[in-house]
Chimera marker file (.cmm) of the C-alpha trace (Angstrom):
<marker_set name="trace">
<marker id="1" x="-281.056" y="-89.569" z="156.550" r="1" g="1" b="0" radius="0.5"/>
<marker id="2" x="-279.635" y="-91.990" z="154.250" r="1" g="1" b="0" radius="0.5"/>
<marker id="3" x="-282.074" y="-91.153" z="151.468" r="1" g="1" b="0" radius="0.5"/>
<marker id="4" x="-281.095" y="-87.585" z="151.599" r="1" g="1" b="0" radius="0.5"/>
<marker id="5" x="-277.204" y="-88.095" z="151.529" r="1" g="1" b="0" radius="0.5"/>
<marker id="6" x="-277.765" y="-90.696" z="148.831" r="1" g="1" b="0" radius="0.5"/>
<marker id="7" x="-279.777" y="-88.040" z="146.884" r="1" g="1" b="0" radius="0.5"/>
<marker id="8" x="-277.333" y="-85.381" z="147.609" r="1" g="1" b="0" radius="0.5"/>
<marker id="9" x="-274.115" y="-87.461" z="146.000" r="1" g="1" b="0" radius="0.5"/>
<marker id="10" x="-276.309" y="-88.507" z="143.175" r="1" g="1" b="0" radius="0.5"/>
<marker id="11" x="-277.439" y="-84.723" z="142.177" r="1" g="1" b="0" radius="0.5"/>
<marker id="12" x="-273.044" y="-83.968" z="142.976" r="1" g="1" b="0" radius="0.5"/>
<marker id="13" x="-272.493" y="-86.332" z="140.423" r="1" g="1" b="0" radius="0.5"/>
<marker id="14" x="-275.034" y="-85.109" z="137.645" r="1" g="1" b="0" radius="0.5"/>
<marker id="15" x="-273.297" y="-81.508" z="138.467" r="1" g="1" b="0" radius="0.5"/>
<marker id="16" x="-269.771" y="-82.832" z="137.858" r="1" g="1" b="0" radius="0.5"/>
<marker id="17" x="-271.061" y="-84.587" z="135.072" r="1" g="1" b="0" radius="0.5"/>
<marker id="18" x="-272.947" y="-81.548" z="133.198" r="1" g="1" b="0" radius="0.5"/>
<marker id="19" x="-269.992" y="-79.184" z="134.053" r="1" g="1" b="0" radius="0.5"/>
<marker id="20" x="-267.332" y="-81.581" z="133.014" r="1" g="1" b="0" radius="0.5"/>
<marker id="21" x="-268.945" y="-81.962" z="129.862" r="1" g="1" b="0" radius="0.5"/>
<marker id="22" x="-269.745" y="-78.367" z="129.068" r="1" g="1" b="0" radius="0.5"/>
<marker id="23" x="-265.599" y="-77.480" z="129.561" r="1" g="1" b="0" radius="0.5"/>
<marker id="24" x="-264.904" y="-80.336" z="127.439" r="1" g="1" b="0" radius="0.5"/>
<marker id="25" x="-267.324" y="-79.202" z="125.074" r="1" g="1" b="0" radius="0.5"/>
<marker id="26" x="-266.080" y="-75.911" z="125.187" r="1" g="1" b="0" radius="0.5"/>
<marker id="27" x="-262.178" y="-76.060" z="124.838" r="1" g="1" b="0" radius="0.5"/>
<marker id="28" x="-262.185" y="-78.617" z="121.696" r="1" g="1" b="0" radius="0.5"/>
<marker id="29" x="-259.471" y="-77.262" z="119.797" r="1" g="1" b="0" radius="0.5"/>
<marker id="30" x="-259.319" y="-80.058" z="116.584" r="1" g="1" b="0" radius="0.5"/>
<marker id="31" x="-261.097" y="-77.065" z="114.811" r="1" g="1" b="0" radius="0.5"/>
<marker id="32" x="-257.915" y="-74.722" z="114.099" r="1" g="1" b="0" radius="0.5"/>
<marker id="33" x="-255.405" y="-75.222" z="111.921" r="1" g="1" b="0" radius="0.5"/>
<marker id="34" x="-251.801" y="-76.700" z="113.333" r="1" g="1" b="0" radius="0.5"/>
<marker id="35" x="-249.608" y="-73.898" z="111.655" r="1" g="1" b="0" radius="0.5"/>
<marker id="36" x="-249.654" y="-70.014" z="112.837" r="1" g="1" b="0" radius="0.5"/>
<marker id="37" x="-251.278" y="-67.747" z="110.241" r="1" g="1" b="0" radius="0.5"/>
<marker id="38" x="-249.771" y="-64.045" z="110.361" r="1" g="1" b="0" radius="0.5"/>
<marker id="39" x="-251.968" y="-61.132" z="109.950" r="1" g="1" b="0" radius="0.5"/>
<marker id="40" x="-249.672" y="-57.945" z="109.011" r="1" g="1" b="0" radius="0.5"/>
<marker id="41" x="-251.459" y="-54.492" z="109.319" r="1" g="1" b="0" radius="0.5"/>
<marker id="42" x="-254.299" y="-55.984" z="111.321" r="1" g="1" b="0" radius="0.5"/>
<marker id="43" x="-256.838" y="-52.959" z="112.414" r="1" g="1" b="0" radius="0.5"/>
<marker id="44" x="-257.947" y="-53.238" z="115.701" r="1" g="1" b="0" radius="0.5"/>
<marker id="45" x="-261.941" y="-52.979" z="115.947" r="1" g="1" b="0" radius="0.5"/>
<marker id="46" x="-262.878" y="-53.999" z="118.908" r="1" g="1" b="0" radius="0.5"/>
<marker id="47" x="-261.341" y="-55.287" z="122.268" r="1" g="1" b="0" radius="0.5"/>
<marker id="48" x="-263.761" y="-57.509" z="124.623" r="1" g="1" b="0" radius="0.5"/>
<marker id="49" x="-262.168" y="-57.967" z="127.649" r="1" g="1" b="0" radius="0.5"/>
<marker id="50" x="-264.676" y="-60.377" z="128.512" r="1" g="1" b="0" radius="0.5"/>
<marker id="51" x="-264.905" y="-64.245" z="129.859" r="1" g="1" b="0" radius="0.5"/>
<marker id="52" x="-264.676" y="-67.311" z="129.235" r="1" g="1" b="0" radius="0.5"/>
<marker id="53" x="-262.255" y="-65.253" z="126.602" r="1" g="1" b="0" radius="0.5"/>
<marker id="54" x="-261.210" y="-62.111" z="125.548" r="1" g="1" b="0" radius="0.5"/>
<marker id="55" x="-261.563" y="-61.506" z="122.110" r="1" g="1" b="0" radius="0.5"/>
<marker id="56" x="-260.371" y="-59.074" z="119.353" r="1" g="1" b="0" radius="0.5"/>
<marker id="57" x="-262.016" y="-58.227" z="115.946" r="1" g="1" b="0" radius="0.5"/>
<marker id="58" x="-259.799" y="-56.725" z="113.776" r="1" g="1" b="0" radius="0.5"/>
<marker id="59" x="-259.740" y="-55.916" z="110.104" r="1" g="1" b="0" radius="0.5"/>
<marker id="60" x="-256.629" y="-56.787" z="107.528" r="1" g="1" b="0" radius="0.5"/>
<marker id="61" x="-256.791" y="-57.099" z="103.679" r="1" g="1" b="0" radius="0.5"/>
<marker id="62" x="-256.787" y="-60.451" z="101.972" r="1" g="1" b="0" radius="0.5"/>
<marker id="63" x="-254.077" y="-61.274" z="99.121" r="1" g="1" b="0" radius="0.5"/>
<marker id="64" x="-256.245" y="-59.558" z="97.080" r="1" g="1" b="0" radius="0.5"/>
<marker id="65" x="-256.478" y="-56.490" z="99.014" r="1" g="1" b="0" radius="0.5"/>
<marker id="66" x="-259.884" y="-57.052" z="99.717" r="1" g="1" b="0" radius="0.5"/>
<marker id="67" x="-260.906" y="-55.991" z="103.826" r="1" g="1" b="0" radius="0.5"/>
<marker id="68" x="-261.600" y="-59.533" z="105.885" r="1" g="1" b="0" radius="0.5"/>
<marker id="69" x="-263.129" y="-58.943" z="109.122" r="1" g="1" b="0" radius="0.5"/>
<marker id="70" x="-261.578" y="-61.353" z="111.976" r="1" g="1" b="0" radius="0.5"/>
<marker id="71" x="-261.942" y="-62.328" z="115.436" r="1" g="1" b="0" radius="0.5"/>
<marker id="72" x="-259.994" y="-64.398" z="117.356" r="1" g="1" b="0" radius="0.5"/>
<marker id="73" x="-259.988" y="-65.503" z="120.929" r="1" g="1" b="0" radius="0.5"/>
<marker id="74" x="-257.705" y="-65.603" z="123.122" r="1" g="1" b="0" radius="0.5"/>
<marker id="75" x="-257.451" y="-66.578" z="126.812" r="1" g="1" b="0" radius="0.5"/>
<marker id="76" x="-259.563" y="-65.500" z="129.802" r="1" g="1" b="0" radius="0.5"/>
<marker id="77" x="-258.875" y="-62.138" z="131.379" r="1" g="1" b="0" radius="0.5"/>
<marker id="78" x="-257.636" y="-63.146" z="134.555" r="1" g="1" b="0" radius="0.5"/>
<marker id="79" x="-254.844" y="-65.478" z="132.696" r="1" g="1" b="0" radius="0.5"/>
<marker id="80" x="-253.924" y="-62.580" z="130.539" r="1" g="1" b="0" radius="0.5"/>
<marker id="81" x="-253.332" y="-60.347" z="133.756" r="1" g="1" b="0" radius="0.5"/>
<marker id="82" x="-251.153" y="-62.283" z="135.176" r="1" g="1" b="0" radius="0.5"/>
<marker id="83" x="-248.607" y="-61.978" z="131.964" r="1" g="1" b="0" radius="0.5"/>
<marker id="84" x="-248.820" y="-58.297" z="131.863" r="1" g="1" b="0" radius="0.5"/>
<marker id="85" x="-251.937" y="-57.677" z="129.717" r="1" g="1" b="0" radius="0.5"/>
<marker id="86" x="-255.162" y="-55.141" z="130.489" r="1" g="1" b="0" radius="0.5"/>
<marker id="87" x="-258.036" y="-53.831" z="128.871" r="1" g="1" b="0" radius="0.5"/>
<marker id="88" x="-256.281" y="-51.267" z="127.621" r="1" g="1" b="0" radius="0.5"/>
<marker id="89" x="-253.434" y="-53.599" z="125.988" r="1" g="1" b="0" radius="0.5"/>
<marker id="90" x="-255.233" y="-52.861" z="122.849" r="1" g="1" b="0" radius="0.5"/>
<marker id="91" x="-257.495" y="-50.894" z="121.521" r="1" g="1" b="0" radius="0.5"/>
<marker id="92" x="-259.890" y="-49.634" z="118.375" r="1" g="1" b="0" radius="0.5"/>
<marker id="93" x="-257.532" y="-48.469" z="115.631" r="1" g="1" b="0" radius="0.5"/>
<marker id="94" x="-254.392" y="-49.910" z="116.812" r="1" g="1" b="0" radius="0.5"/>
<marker id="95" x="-252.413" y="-51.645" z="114.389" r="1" g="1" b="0" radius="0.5"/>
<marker id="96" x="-250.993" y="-54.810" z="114.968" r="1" g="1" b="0" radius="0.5"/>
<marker id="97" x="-249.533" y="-58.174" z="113.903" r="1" g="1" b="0" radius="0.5"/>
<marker id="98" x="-252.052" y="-61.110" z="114.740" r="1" g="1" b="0" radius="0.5"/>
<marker id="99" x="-250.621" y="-64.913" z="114.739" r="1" g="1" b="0" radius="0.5"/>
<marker id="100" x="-253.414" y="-67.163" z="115.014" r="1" g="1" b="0" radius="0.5"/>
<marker id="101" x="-254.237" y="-70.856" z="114.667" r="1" g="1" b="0" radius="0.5"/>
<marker id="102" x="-256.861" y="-70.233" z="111.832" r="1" g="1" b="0" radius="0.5"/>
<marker id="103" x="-260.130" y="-71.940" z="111.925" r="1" g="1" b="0" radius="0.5"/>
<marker id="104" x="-260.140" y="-75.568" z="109.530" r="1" g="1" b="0" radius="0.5"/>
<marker id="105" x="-263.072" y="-74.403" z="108.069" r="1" g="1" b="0" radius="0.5"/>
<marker id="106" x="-261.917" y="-71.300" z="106.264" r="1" g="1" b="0" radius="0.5"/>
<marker id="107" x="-263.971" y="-68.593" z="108.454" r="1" g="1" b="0" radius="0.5"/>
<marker id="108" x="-262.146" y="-65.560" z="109.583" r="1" g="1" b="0" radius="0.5"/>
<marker id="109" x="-261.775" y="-66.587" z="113.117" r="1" g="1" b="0" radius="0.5"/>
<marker id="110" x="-258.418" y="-67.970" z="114.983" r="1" g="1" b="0" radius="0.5"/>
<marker id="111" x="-257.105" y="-68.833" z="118.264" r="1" g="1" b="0" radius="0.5"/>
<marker id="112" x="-254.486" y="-66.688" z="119.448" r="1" g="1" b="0" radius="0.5"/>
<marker id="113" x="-251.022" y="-67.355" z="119.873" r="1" g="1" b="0" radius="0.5"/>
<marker id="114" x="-249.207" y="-63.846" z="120.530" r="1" g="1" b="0" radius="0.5"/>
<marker id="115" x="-249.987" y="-59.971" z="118.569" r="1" g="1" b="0" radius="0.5"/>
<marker id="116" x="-246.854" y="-57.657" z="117.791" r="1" g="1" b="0" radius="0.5"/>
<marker id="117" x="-247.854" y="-53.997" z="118.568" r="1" g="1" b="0" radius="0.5"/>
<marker id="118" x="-247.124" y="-51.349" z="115.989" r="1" g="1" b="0" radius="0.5"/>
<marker id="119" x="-244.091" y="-50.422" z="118.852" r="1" g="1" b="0" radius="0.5"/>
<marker id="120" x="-242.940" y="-54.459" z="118.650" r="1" g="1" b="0" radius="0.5"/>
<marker id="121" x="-244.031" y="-55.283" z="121.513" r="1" g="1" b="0" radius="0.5"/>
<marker id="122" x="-244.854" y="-58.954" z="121.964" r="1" g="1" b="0" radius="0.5"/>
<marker id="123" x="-248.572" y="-59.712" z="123.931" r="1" g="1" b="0" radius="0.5"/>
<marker id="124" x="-248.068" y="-63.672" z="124.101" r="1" g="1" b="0" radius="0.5"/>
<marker id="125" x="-251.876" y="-65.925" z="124.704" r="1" g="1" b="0" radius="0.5"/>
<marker id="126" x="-251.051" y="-67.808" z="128.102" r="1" g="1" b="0" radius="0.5"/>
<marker id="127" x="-253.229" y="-70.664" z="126.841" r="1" g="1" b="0" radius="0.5"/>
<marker id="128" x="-250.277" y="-71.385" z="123.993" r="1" g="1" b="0" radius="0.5"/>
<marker id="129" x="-247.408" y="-70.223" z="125.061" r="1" g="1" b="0" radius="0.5"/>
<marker id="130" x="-244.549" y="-70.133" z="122.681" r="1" g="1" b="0" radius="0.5"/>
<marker id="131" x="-245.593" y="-70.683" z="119.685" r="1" g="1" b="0" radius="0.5"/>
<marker id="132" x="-247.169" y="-73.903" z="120.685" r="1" g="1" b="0" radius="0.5"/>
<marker id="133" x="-250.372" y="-75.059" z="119.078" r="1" g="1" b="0" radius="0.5"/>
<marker id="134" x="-253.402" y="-76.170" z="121.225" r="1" g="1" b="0" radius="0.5"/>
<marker id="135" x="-253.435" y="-79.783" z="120.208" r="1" g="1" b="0" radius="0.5"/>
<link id1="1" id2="2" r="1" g="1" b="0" radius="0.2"/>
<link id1="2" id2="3" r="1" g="1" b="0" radius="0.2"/>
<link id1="3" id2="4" r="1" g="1" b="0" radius="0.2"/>
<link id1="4" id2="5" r="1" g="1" b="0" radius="0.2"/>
<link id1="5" id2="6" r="1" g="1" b="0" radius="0.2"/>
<link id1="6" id2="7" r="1" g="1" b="0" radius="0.2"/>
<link id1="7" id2="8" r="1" g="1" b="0" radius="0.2"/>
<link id1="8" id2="9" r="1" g="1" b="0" radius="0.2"/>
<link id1="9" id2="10" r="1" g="1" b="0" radius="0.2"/>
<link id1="10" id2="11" r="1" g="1" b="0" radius="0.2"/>
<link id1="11" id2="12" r="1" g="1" b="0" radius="0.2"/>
<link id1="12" id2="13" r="1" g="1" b="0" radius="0.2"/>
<link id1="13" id2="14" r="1" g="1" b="0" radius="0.2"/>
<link id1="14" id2="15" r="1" g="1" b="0" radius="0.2"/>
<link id1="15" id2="16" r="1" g="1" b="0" radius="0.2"/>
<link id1="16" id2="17" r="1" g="1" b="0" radius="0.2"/>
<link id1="17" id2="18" r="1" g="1" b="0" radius="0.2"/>
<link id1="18" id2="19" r="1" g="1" b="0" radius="0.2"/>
<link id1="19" id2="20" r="1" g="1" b="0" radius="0.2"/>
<link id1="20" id2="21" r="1" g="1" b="0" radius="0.2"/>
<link id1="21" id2="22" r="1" g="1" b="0" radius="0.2"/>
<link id1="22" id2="23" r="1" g="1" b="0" radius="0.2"/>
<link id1="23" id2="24" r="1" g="1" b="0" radius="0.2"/>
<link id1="24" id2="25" r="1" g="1" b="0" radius="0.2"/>
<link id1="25" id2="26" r="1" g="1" b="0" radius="0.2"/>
<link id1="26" id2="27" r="1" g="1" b="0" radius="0.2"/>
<link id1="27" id2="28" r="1" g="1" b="0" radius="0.2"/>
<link id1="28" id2="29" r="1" g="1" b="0" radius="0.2"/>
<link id1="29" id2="30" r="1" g="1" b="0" radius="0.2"/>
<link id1="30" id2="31" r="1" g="1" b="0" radius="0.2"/>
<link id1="31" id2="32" r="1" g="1" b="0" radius="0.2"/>
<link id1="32" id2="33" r="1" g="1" b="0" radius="0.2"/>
<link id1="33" id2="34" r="1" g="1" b="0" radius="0.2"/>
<link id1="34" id2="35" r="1" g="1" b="0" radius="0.2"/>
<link id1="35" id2="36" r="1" g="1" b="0" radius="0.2"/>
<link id1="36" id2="37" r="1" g="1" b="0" radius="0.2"/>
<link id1="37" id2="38" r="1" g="1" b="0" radius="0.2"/>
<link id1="38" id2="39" r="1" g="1" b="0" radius="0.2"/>
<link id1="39" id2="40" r="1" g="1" b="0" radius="0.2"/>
<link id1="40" id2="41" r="1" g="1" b="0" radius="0.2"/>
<link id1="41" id2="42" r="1" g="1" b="0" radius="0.2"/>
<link id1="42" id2="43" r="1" g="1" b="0" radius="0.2"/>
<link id1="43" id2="44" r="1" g="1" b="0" radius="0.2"/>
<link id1="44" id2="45" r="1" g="1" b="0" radius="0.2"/>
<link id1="45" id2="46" r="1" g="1" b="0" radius="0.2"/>
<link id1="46" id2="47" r="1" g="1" b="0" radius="0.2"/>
<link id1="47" id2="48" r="1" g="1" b="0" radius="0.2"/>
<link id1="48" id2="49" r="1" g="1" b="0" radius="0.2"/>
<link id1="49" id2="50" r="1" g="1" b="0" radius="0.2"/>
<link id1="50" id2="51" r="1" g="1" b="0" radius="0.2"/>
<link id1="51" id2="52" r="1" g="1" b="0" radius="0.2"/>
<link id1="52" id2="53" r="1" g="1" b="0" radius="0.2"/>
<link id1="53" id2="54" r="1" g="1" b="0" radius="0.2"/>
<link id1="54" id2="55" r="1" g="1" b="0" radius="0.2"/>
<link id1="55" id2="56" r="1" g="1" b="0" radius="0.2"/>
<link id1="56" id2="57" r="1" g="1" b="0" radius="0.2"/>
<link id1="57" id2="58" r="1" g="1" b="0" radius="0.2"/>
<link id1="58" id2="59" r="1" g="1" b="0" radius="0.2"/>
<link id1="59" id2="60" r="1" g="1" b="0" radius="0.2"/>
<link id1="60" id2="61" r="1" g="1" b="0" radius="0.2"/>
<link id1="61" id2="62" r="1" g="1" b="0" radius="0.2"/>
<link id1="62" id2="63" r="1" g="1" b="0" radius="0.2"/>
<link id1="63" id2="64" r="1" g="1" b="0" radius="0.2"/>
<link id1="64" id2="65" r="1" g="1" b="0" radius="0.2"/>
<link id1="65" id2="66" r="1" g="1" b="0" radius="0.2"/>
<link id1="66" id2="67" r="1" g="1" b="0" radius="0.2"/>
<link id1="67" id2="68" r="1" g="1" b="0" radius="0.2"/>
<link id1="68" id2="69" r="1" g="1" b="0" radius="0.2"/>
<link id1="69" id2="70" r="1" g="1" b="0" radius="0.2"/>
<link id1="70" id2="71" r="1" g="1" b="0" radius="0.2"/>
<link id1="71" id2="72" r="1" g="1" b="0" radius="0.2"/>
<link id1="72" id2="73" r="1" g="1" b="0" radius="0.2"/>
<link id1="73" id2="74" r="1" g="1" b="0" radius="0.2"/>
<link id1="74" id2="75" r="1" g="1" b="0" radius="0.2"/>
<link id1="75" id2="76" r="1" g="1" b="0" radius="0.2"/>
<link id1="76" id2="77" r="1" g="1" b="0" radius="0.2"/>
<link id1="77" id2="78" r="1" g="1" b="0" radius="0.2"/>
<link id1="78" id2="79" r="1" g="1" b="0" radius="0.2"/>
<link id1="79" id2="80" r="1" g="1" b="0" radius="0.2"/>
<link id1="80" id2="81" r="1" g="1" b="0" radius="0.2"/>
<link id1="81" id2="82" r="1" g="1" b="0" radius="0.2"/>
<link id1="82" id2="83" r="1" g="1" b="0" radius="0.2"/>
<link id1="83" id2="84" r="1" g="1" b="0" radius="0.2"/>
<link id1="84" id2="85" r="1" g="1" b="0" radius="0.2"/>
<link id1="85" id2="86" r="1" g="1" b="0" radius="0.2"/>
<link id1="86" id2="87" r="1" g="1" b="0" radius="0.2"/>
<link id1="87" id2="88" r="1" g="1" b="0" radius="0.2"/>
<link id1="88" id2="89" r="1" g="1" b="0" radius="0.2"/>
<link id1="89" id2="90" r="1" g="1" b="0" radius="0.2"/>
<link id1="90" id2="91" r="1" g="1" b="0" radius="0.2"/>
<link id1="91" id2="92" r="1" g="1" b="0" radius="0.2"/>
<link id1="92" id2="93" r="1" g="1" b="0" radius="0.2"/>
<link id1="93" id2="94" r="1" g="1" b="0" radius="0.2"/>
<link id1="94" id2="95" r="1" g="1" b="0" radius="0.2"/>
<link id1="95" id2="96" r="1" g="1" b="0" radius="0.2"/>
<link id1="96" id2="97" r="1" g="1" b="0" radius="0.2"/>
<link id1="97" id2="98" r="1" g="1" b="0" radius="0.2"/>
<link id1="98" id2="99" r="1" g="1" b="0" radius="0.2"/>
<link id1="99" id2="100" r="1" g="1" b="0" radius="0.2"/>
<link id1="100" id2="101" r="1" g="1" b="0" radius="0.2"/>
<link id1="101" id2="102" r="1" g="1" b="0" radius="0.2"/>
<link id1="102" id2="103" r="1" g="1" b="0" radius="0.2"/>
<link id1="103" id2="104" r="1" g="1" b="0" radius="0.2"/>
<link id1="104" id2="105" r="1" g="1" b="0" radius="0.2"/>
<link id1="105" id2="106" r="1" g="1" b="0" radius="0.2"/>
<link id1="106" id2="107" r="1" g="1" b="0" radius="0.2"/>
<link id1="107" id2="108" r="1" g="1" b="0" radius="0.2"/>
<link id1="108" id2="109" r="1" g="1" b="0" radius="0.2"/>
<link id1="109" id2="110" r="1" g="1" b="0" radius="0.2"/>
<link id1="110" id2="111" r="1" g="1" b="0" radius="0.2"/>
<link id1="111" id2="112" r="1" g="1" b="0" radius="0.2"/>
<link id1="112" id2="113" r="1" g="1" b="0" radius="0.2"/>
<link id1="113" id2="114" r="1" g="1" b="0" radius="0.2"/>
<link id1="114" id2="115" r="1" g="1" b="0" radius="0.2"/>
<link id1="115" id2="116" r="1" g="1" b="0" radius="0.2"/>
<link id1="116" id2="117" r="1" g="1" b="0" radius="0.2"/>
<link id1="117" id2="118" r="1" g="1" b="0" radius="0.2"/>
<link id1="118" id2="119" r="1" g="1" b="0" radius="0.2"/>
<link id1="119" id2="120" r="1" g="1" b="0" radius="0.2"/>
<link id1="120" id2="121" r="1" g="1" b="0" radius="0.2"/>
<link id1="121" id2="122" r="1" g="1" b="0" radius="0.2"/>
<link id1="122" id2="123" r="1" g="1" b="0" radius="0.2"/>
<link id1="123" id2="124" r="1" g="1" b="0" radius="0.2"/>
<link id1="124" id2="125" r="1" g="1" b="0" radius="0.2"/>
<link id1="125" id2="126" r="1" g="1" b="0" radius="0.2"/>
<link id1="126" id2="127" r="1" g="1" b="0" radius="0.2"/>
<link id1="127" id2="128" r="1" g="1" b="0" radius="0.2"/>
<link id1="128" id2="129" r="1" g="1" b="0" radius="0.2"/>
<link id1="129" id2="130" r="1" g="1" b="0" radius="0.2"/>
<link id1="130" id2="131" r="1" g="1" b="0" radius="0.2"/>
<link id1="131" id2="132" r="1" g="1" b="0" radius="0.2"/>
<link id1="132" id2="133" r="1" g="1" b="0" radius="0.2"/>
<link id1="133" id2="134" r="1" g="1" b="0" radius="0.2"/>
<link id1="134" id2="135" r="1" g="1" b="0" radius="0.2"/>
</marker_set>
């Protein structure tokens, strides 16, 4: 009896351990930048209303007027409900206004802080709130 509970708390605490580490792992945000980058004109791709996060790929043209394909993420679906967004917030040809925290490393990828629809309507990220950075 005392062999199995032992067992049992030590295979509880490799679970918490493996989990733990895996969110940790997961949520690092030291690799976006610490100022908002806006994306004017942004053409909506793709939606994914998908977990851990949703994501949108979008295309916008570079200062050169060259087409950059990005995607950033933003947070999980069942946050985003609960401020008003759905799968159909957004959708493939939509034009919008993308503020993200771009990656450090110069890749087209970001972490969402809020979209302006083509209407001006404001979809905030419920991971960053206000204009907050992740950090």
């Amino acid at each position: 009896m005392m062999k199995s509970k032992l067992l049992m708390s030590a295979a509880c605490a490799i679970m918490v351990l493996v989990v733990s580490g895996t969110m940790l792992a997961h949520h690092g945000t030291p690799a976006y930048e610490n100022k908002l980058t806006e994306l004017k004109q942004a053409t909506v791709t793709r939606f994914s209303w998908a977990n851990p996060h949703a994501l949108i790929n979008f295309d916008v043209k570079d200062a050169n007027g060259n087409a950059q394909h990005w995607v950033v993420e933003t947070a999980a679906p069942q946050a985003l409900k609960l401020i008003g967004w759905s799968k159909a917030s957004i959708g493939p040809g939509d034009v919008i206004t993308v503020y993200t925290y771009a990656s450090k490393t110069g890749n087209p990828v970001g972490r969402l802080s809020h979209i302006i629809l083509a209407d001006g309507t404001r979809l905030d990220d419920t991971v960053l709130g206000e204009d907050r950075h992740p950090n």
